[in-house]
N, C-alpha and C positions, 0 to 999 in steps of 0.2 A: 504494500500500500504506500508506503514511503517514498518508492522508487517511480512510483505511478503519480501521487503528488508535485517530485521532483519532477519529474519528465515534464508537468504541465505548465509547473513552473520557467522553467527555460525556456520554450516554447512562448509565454508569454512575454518573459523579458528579450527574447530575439526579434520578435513581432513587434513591442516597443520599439526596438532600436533600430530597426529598418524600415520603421512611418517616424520617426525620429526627426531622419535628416531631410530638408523640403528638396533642398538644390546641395548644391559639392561648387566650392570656389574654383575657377579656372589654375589649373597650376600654370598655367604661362606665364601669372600674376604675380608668382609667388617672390617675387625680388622686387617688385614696384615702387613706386613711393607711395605713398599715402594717400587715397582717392578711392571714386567707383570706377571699377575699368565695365564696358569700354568706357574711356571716355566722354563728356558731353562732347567734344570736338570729332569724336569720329560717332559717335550716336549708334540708335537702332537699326541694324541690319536684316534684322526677320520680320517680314510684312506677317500682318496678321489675316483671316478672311472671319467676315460670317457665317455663323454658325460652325466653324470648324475650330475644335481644340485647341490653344496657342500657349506656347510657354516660353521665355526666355528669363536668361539667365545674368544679373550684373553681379563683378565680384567686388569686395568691400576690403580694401588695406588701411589699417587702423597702424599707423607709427606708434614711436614713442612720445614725440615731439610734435606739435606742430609752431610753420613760425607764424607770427602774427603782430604786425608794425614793429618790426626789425628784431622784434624777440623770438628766442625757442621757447617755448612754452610745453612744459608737462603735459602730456596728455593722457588721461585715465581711460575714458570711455566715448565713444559716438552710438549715439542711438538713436534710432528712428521709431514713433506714435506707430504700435500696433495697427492704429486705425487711421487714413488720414492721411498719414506721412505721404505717400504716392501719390500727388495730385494731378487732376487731367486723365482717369485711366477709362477706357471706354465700357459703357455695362457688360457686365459677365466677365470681365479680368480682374482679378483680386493680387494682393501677394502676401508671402510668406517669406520666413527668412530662417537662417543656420547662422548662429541659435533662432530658437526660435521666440526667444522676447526681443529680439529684433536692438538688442544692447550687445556691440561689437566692443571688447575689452583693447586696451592697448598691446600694442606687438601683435595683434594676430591676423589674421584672413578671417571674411565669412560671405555670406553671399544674400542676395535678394531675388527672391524668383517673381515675374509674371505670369498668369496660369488663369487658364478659364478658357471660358467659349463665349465670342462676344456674340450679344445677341443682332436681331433685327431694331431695337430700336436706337443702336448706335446710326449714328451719320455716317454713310461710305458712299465714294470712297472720303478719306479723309484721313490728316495728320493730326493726329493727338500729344499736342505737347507739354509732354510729361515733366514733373518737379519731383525729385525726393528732398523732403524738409527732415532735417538730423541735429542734434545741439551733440554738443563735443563739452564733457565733461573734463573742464581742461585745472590745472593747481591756480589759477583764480577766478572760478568761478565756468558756467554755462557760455557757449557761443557757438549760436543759429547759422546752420549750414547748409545750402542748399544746392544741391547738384542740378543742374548746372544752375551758374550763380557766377558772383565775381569771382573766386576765387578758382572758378573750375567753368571755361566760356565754353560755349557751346550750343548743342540742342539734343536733348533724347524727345524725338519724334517715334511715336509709334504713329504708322501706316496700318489703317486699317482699309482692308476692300471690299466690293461687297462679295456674298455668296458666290461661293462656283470660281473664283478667281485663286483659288490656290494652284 
């Protein structure tokens, strides 16, 4: 019985740990400096359509440092609103992130996925341009970060088409 218990148990903690991770950060990434790659400057490359599945992937480099009006400045944490943080995204695309409270520690990598099936009442074709809003938990204090934004120029343009155009 014991063995029966255990078996069920791992079994659940496996199953845990493989809906766990939403996305996997790009390893291409893995020496970058500090940012969402791809970049705002090079933007979204996967058009999305109606009604069909769509998901992409941005990866997340959290420094130790960031500089900010000629200082290095400590940096503990960037985090993005569960809710929200993603502005501009077209109905039926949600996102999720690794971790999943969407608070990227200093020194590490993580990622932010796109995901859903946008529906008919989105506008297409049409550009949907996207803002992730992030504060950077830095040694004095909160500061509001927005990809793209000033410090990161660009555009993440999601392309949506309509139906049948994939």
């Amino acid at each position: 019985m014991k063995h029966l218990i255990f078996t069920f148990l791992l079994i659940g903690f496996f199953s845990f740990e493989s809906n766990a991770q939403f996305c996997k950060p790009d390893a291409m990434y893995k020496d970058s400096s500090a940012g969402v790659y791809p970049k705002p400057s090079v933007g979204i490359d996967k058009k999305a359509c109606v009604n069909t599945k769509y998901d992409y992937t941005f990866t997340v480099v959290v420094s130790k440092s960031i500089p900010y009006l000629g200082l290095e400045i400590p940096l503990y944490r960037v985090g993005i609103d569960t809710v929200g943080a993603v502005d501009n995204l077209p109905k039926g695309i949600t996102y999720k992130c690794d971790p999943p409270n969407c608070q990227f520690d200093s020194n590490t990598r993580g990622c932010i996925i796109l995901t859903g099936i946008p529906t008919a009442l989105n506008v297409a074709p049409f550009n949907y341009d996207l803002k992730i809003k992030a504060s950077a938990n830095t040694a004095f204090g909160p500061l509001a970060i927005e990809f793209p934004g000033t410090f990161f120029p660009g555009n993440y343009y999601l392309r949506l088409l309509p139906e049948g155009n994939d």
